[in-house]
C-alpha positions as CSV (number, residue, x, y, z in Angstrom):
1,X,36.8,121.5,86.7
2,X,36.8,123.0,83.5
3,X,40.1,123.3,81.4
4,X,40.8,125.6,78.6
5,X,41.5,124.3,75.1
6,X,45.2,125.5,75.0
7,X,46.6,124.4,78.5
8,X,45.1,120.8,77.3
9,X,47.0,120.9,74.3
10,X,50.4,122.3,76.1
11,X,50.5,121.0,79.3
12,X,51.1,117.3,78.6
13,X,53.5,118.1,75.7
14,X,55.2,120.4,78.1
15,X,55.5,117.5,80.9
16,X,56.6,114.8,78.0
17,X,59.6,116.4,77.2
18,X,60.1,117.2,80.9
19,X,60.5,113.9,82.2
20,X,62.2,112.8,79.0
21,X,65.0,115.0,79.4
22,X,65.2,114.9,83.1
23,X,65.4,111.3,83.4
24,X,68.1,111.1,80.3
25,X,70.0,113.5,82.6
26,X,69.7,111.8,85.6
27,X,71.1,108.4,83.9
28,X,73.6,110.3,82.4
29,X,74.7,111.0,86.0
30,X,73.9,107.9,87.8
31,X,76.2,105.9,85.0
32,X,78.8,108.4,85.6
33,X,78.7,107.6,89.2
34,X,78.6,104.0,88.6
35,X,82.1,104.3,86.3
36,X,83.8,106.1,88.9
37,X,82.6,103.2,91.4
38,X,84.1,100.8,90.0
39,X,87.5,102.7,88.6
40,X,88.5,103.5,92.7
41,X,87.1,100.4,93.6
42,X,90.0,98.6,91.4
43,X,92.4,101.7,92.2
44,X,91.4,101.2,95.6
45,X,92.2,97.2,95.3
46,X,95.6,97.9,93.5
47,X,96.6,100.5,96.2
48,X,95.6,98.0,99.4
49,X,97.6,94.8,97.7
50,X,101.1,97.3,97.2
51,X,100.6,98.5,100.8
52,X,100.1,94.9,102.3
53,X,103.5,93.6,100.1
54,X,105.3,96.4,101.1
55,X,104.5,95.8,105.0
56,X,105.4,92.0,104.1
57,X,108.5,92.6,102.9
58,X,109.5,95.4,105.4
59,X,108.6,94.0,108.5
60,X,110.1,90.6,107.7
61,X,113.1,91.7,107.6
62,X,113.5,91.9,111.8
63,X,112.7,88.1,111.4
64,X,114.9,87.0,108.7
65,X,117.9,89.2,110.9
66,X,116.9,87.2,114.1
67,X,116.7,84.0,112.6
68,X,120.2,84.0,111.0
69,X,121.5,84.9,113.8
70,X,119.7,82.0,116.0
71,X,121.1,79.9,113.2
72,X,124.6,81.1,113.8
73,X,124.6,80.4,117.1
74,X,123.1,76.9,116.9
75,X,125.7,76.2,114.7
76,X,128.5,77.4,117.2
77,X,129.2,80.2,115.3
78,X,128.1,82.8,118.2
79,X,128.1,82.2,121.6
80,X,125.2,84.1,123.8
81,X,127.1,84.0,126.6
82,X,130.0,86.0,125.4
83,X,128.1,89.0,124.0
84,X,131.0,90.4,122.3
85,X,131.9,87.7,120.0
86,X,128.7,89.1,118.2
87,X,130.4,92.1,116.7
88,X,131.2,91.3,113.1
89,X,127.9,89.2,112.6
90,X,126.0,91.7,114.1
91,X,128.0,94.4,111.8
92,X,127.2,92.4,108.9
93,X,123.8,92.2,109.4
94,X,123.0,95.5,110.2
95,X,125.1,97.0,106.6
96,X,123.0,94.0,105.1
97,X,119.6,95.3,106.7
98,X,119.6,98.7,105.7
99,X,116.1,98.9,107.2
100,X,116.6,97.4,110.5
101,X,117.8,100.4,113.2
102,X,119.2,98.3,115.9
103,X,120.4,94.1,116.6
104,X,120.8,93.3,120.1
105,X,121.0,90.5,122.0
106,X,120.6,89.8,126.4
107,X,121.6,86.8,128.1
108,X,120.3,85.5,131.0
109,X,123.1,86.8,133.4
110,X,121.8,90.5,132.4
111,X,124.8,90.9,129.4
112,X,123.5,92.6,126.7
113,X,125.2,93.5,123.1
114,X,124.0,96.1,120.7
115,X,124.7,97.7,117.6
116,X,122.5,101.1,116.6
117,X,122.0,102.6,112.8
118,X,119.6,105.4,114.2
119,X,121.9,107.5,114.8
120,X,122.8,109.7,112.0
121,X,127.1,109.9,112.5
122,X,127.6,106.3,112.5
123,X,127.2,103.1,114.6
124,X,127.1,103.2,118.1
125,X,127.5,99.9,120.2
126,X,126.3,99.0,123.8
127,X,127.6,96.8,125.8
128,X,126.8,95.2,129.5
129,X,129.0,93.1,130.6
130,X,131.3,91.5,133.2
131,X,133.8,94.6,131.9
132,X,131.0,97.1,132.4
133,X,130.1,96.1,135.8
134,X,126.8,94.2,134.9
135,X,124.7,97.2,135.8
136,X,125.7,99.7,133.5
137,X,125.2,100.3,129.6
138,X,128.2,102.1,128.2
139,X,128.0,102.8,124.8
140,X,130.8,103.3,122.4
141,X,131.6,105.3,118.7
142,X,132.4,103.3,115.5
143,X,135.3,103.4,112.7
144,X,134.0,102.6,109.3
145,X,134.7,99.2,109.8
146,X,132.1,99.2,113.2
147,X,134.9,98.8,115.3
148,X,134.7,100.4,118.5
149,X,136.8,103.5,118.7
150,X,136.2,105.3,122.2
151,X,133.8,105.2,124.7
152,X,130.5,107.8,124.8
153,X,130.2,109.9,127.6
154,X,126.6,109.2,128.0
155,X,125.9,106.0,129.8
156,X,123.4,104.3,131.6
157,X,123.4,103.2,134.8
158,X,121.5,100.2,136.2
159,X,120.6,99.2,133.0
160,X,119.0,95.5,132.7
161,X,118.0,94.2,129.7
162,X,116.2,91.8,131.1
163,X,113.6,94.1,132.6
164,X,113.0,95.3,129.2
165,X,109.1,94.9,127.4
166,X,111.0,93.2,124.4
167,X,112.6,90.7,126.9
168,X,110.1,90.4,129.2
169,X,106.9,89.5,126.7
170,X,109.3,87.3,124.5
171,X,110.7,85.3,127.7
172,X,106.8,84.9,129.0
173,X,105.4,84.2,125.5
174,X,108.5,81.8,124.4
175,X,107.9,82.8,121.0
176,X,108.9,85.0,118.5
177,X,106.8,88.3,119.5
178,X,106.6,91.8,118.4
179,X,106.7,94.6,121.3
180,X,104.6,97.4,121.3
181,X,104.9,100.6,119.3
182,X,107.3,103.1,121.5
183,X,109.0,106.2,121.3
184,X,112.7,105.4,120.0
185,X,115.4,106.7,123.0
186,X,116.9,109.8,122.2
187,X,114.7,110.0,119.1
188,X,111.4,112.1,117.8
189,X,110.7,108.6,115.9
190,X,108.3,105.4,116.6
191,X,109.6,102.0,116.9
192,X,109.1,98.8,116.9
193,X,110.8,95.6,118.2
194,X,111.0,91.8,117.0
195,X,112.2,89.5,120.0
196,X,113.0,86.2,119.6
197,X,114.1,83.2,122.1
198,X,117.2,81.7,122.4
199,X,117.2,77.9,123.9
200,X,119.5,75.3,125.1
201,X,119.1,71.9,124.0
202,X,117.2,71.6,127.4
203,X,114.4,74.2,126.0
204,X,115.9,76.5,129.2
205,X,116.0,80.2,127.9
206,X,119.6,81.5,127.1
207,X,118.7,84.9,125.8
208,X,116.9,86.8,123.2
209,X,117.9,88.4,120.3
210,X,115.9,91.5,119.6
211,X,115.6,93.6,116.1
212,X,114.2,97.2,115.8
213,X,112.5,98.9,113.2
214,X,111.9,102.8,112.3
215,X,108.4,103.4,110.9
216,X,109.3,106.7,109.7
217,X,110.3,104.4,106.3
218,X,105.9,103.1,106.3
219,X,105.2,106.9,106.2
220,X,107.2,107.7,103.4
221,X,106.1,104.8,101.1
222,X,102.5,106.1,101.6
223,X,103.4,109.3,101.2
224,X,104.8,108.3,97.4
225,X,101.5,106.8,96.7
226,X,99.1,108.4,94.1
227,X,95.7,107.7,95.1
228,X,93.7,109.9,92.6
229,X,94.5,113.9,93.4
230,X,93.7,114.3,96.9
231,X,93.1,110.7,98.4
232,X,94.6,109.3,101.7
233,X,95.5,106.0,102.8
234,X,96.5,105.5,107.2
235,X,97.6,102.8,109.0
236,X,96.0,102.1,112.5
237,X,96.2,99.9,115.5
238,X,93.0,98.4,117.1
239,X,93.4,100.7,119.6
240,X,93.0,103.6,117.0
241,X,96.5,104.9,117.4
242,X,98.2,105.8,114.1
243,X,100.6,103.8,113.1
244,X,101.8,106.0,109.4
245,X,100.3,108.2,107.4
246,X,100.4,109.5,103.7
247,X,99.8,112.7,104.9
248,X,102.9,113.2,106.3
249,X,101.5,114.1,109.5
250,X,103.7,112.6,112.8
251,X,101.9,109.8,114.0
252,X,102.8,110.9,117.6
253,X,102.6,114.4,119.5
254,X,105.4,115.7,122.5
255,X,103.3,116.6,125.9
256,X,104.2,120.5,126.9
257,X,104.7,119.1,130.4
258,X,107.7,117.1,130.0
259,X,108.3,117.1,126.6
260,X,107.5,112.8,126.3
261,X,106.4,111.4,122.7
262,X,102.5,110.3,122.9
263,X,100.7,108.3,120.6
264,X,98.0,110.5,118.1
265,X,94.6,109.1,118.1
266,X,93.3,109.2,114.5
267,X,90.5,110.7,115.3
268,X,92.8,113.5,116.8
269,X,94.6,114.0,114.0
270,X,95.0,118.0,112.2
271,X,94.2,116.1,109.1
272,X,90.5,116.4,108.4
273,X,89.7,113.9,106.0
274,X,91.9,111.4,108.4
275,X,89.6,112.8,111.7
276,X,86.3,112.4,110.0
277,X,87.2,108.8,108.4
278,X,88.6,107.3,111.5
279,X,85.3,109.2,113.8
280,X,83.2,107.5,110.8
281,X,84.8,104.3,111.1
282,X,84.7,104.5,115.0
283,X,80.8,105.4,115.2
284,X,79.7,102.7,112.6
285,X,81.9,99.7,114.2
286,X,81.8,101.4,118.0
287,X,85.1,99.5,118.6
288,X,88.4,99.1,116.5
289,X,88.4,95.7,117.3
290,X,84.8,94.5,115.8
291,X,86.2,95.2,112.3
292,X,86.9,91.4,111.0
293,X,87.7,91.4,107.4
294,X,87.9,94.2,105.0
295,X,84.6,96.8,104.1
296,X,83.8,99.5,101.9
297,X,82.0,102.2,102.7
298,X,80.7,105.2,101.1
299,X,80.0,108.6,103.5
300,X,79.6,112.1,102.8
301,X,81.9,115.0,104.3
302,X,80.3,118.2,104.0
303,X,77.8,116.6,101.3
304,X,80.9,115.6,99.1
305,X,80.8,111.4,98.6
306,X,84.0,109.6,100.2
307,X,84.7,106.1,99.3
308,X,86.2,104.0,101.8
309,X,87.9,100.8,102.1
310,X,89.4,99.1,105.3
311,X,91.6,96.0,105.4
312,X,92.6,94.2,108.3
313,X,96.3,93.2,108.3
314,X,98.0,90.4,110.7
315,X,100.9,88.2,110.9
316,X,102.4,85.5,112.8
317,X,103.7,87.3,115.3
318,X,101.3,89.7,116.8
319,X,100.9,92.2,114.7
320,X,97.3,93.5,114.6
321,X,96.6,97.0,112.4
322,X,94.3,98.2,109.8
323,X,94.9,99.7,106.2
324,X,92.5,102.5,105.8
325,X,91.9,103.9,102.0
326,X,89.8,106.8,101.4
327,X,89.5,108.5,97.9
328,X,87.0,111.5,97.5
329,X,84.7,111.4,94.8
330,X,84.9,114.7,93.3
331,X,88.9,113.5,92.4
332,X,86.4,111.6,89.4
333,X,83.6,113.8,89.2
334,X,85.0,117.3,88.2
335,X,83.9,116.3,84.0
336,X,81.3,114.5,84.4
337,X,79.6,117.4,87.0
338,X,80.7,119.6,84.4
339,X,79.1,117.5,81.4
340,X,75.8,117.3,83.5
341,X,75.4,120.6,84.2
342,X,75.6,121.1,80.5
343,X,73.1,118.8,80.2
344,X,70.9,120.4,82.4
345,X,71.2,123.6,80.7
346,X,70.4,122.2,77.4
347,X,67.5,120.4,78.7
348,X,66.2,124.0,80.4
349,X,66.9,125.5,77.0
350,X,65.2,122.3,75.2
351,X,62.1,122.9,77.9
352,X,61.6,126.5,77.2
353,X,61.9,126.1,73.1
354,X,59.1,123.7,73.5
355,X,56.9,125.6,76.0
356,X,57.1,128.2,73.4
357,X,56.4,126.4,69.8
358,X,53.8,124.7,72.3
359,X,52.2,128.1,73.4
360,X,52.8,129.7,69.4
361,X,51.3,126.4,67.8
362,X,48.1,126.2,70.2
363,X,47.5,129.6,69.1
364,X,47.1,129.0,65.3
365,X,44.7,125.6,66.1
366,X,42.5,127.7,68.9
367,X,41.8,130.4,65.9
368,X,39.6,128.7,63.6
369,X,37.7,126.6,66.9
370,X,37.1,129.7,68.5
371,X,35.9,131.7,65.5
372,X,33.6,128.7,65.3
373,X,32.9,128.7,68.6
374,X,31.9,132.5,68.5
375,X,29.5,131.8,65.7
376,X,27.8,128.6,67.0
377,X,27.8,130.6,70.5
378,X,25.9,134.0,68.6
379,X,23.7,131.3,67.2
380,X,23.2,129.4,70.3
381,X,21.7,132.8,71.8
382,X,19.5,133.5,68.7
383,X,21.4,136.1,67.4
384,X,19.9,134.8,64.1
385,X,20.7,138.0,62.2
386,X,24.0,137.0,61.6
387,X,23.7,135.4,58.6
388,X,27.1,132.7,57.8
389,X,27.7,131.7,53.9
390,X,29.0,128.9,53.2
391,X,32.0,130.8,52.1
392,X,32.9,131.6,55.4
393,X,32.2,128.3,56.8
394,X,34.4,126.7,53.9
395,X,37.3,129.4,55.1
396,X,37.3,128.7,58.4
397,X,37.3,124.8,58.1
398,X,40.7,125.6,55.6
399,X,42.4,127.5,58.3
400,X,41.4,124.7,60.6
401,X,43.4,122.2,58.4
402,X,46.4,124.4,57.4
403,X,47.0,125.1,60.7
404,X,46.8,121.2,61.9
405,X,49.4,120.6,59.3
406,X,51.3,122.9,60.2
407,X,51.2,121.7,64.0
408,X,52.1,118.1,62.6
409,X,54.7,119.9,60.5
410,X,56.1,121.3,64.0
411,X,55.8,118.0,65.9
412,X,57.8,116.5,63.1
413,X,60.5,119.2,63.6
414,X,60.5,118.5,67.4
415,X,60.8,114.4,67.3
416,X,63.8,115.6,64.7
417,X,65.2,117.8,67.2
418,X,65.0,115.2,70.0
419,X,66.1,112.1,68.5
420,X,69.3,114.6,67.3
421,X,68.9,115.6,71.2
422,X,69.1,111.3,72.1
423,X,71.5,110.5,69.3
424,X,73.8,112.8,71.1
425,X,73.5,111.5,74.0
426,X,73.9,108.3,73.4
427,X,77.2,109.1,71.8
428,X,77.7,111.0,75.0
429,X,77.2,107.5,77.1
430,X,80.0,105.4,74.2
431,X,82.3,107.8,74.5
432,X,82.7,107.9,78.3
433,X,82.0,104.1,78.2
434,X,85.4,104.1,76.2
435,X,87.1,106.6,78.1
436,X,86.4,104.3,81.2
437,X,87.4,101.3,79.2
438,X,90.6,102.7,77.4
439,X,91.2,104.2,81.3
440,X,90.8,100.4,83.1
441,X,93.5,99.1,79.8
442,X,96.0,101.7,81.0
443,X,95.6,100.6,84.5
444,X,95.7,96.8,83.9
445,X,98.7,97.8,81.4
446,X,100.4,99.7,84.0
447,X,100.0,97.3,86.2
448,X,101.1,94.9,84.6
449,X,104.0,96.7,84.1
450,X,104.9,97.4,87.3
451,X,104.4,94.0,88.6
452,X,107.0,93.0,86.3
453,X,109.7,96.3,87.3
454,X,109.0,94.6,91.0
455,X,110.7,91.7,90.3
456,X,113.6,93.0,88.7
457,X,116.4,94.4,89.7
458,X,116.3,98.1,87.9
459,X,120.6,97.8,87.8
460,X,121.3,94.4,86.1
461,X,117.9,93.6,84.9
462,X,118.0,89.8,86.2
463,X,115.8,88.7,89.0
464,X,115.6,91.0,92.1
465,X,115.9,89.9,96.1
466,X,112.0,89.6,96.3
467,X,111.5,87.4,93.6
468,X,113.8,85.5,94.6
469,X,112.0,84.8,98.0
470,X,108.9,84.2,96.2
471,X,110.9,81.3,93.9
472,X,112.4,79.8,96.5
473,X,109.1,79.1,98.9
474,X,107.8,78.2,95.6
475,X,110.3,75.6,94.4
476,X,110.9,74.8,98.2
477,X,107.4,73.3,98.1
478,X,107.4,71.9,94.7
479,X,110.5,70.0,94.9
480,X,109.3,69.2,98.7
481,X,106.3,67.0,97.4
482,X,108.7,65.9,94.8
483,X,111.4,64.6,96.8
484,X,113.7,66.0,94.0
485,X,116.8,67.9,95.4
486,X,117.1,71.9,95.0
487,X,120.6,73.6,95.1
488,X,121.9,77.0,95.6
489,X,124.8,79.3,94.4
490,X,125.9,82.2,96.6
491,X,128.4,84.7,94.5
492,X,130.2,87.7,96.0
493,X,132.3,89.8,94.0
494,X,135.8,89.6,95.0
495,X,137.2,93.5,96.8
496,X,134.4,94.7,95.2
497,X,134.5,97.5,97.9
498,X,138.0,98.9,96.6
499,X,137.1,97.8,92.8
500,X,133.9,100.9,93.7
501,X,136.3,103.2,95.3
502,X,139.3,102.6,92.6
503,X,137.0,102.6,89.5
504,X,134.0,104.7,90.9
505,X,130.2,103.8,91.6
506,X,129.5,104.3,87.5
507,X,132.4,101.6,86.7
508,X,131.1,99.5,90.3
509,X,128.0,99.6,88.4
510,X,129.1,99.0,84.8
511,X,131.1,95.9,86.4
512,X,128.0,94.6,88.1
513,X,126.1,94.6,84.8
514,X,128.5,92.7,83.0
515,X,128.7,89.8,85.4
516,X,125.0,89.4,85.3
517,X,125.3,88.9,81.9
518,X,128.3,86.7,82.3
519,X,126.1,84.8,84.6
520,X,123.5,84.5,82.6
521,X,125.1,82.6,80.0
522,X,126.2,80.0,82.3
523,X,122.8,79.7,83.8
524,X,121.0,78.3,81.1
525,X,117.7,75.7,82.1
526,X,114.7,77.3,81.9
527,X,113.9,76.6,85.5
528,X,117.5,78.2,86.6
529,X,117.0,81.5,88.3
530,X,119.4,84.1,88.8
531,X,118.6,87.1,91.3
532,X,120.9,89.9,92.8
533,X,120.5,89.0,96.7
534,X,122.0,92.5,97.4
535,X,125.1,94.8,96.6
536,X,127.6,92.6,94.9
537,X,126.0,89.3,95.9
538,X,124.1,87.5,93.3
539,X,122.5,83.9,93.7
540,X,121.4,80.9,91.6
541,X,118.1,78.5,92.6
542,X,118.9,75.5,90.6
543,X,116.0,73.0,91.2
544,X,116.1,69.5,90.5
545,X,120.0,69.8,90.5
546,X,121.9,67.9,92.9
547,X,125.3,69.5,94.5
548,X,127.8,68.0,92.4
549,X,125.9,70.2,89.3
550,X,125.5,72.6,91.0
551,X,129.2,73.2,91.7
552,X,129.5,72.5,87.8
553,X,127.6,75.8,87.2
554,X,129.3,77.3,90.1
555,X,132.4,76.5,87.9
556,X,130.7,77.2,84.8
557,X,129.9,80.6,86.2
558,X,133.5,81.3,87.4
559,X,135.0,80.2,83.7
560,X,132.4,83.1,82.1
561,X,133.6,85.9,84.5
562,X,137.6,85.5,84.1
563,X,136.9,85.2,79.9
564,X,135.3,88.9,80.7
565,X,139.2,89.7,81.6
566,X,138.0,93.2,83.6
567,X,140.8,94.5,85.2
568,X,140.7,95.1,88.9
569,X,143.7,97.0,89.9
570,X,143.0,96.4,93.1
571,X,142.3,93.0,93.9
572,X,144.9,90.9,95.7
573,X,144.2,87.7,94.3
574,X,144.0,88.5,90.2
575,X,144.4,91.7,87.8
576,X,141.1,90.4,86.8
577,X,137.4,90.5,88.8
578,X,136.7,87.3,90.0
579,X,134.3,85.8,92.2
580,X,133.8,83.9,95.2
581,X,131.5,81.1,95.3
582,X,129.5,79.0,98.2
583,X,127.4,76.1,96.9
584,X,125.1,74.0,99.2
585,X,122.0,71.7,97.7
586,X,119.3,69.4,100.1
587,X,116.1,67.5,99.2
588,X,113.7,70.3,100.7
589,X,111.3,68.6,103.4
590,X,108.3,70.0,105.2
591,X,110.9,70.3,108.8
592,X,113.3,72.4,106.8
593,X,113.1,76.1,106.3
594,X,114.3,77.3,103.0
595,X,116.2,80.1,104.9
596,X,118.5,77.2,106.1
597,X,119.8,76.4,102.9
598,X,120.6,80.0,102.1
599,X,123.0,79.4,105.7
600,X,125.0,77.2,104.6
601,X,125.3,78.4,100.8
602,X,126.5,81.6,102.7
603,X,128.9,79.9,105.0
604,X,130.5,78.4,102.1
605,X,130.6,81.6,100.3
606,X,132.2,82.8,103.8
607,X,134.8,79.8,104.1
608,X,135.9,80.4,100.0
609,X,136.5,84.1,101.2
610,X,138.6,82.7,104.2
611,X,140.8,80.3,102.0
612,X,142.1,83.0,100.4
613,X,138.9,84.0,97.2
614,X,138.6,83.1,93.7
615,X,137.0,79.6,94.7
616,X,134.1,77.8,94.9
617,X,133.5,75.6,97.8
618,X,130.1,73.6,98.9
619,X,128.7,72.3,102.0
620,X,126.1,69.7,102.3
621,X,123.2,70.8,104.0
622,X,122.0,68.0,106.9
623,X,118.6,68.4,108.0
């Protein structure tokens, strides 16, 4: 095949810069890509740990209610048997447990005791009993102190607790056990309920004490998440049921027929990116049930790149569900699409520049060859009466070299052009490479910031109720292999309930502030840790302090907040805020829960109330 002298000299130059600029494109885009990766990778990572602590914290609080009441009644404080006797306890742990929506408890004999928060004009207790004729649930209205005021209309007749799934499994399982999701009575809310057994000291079943929980409050702590500008994050069960959603969608739909609450399939759900995740999630695993340990997955809904993560989550007590996280790419992608289709239009415009000094510089060499060519072609066919002087020939070969120069002159300008073209690009490349890396500082510093806000308490700045539970498992265990003693301080704030109504929340808070700081300066190891437990409670871990020193900073403590001298007009033990103080202290051992030791620091802090406030009193913990 024969080729003409000025697609030889174009053509490769033409393809050279080509594949130059198309590949530096490409990279460009591929190391774009590869940024945004690895940024909702970590955003992705960040986003799974908050969910997983904030389903720790909120579903242990069903256990932490059941357990103190199963410690109350094995220390004789409550009695299963009399189901009524549980009404302050029960009242106090359910203004304690702002989360939890009901406390209940059923005795063998059918007698059952409730106390309900769902219901938006107060408390409403149930009660079957002896009273109630054993077979029917009345339920009654609430003062402000929870006391029962008059009995409900509605009522339910042959009502027995102990044919109820929370009962039932937690009787057959003899454990601690979680019931399944449901539809809350009377409510357009899901549920969930934390039995737990009650024995004799025969191991014969006495009862169980039963917890519920909304998880309206799951759905509204994803929905406050930001998970770049349009991502999603669901909760499901193995079964593929929705548990919560950021989306805000109800994780439940009411049948035409008879108006019942059902359970939404994700992959039913009006939410499309939630459908098409949980129908991809469902056609790569086939089952729910085969996914083991977390994944990440990247799929495409119509051609736009998702990225996926999926954690399993489980606890102790039955609980079975999977966090999904998905975060569309094009949340990252909107600049750097835009800065690559820039680059592809100055790579056309680089293209067609060349093409053209390619075409315009091929011209000026093919001259002089082809005049040549003419002549030694007139002479090839004996035109020999063209006569060529040296003249001529001396003209044509100084075109010929002008002209190369000045195609080497061109060149020269090109390689200029793109190394200006690379240069640029390579700054290009730095300065996203330091976006990306001044972008991962602000995350690791905002992280690091809010790790820190989470365990303080945003009113008096000292240690908040979470950190506190973290320090004491902590300490617990170290002082446990140790055999060193820990020791607690319980404080309440004496009438702080009329000091808030007399002086107003802003002087309630004002007041709470200043005995932290009181506090603090009678707390004063290093290894001391003070933490507001909740409302006008604050506590004190004091490790490696036995009980007697531990009353002396109970004391210490007491000293710092009467030298405040804030009046409280309203108190009926001083003109001044004081404080009520339980101490207890143990050597922690691995047969011990540390939740016992917060018992009996509160039952002193109880039995100081009862003597009359303004006292500290202790009680030795015996394993």
């Amino acid at each position: 095949m024969k080729l003409q002298l000025r697609s030889i000299l174009i053509v490769p130059f033409v393809l050279q810069i080509f594949v130059t600029v198309g590949l530096t494109g490409w990279l460009s885009l591929r190391n774009g890509q590869k940024a945004v990766e690895n940024i909702v990778t970590q955003l992705q990572r960040e986003i799974g740990d908050r969910i997983e602590q904030q389903l720790n914290d909120y579903l242990q609080k069903p256990y932490i209610v059941n357990q103190n009441v199963l410690d109350a009644i094995n220390l004789g404080y409550l009695n299963p048997e009399k189901p009524r006797s549980m009404d302050r306890y029960f009242l106090r742990e359910i203004k304690l447990f702002a989360e939890v929506s009901v406390i209940q408890i059923a005795n063998e004999k059918g007698e059952f005791y409730g106390i309900n928060n769902f219901d938006e004009e107060g408390l409403i207790i149930s009660i079957i009993d002896r009273a109630t004729g054993y077979n029917n649930m009345n339920g009654y209205a609430t003062d402000s102190q929870g006391k029962m005021t008059q009995k409900l209309i509605v009522s339910i007749p042959n009502f027995d607790p102990r044919r109820r799934p929370w009962y039932v499994a937690v009787a057959t399982q003899g454990k601690s056990i979680w019931s399944p999701i449901y539809a809350f009575r009377g409510s357009t809310q899901l549920a969930i309920t934390l039995g737990t057994p009650i024995y004799n000291q025969n191991h014969k079943l006495r009862g169980v004490v039963a917890t519920d929980l909304v998880l309206l409050d799951i759905n509204r702590f994803l929905s406050k998440l930001k998970i770049g500008k349009s991502g999603q994050t669901f909760i499901l069960e193995r079964s593929g049921l929705l548990v919560a959603s950021s989306t805000r969608e109800h994780p439940f739909y009411s049948t035409a027929k008879n108006q019942t609450l059902q359970r939404l399939p994700a992959i039913n759900s009006q939410n499309q990116l939630t459908r098409l995740t949980a129908k991809f999630l469902q056609k790569h695993f086939g089952n729910f049930n085969k996914i083991k340990r977390g994944k990440k997955f990247i799929f495409k809904i119509n051609s736009d790149r998702q990225y996926l993560q999926i954690l399993p989550y489980k606890d102790k007590f039955g609980l079975d569900w999977l966090i999904v996280i998905v975060v569309p790419e094009k949340d990252f992608m909107a600049e750097i699409n835009a800065n690559t289709r820039s680059t592809i239009w100055l790579c056309i415009a680089a293209l067609g520049t060349a093409t053209v000094l390619g075409i315009y510089t091929s011209h000026w060499i093919n001259q002089p060859i082809l005049h040549l060519a003419q002549l030694a072609k007139s002479m090839s066919q004996r035109d020999l009466n063209q006569q060529v002087s040296q003249g001529k020939i001396a003209s044509a070969l100084r075109s010929h070299i002008t002209e190369l120069n000045t195609l080497a002159e061109a060149f020269n300008r090109m390689a200029n052009q793109l190394e200006a073209a690379f240069t640029n690009l390579e700054q290009y490349a730095h300065t996203l490479e330091q976006k990306v890396a001044d972008r991962t500082a602000e995350l690791e510093k905002a992280n690091q910031e809010l790790q820190r806000l989470a365990t303080l308490d945003g009113l008096t700045k000292v240690a908040n109720r979470r950190y506190f539970d973290e320090y004491l498992v902590q300490e617990w265990q170290r002082l446990a292999r140790a055999k060193q003693p820990l020791s607690l301080v319980m404080c309440d704030v004496d009438y702080f309930k009329a000091y808030n109504d007399y002086y107003g929340h802003q002087g309630g808070d004002d007041c709470l502030r200043q005995i932290a700081l009181a506090m603090n300066r009678a707390v004063k190891r290093p290894a001391d840790l003070l933490a507001r437990y909740g409302g006008e409670e604050f506590v004190v871990i004091l490790p490696n302090t036995e009980i007697q020193g531990a009353v002396s900073v109970a004391q210490a403590i007491q000293k710092e907040i009467q030298q405040l001298k804030m009046p409280h007009a309203k108190s009926d033990v001083s003109e001044y805020v004081t404080l009520s103080l339980g101490v207890s202290g143990v050597i922690p051992h691995q047969n011990l829960a540390p939740e016992k030791l917060i018992a009996t620091a509160d039952e002193a802090l109880y039995e100081a109330k009862k003597q009359g406030r303004n006292r500290v009193l202790f009680k030795s913990l015996i394993p």
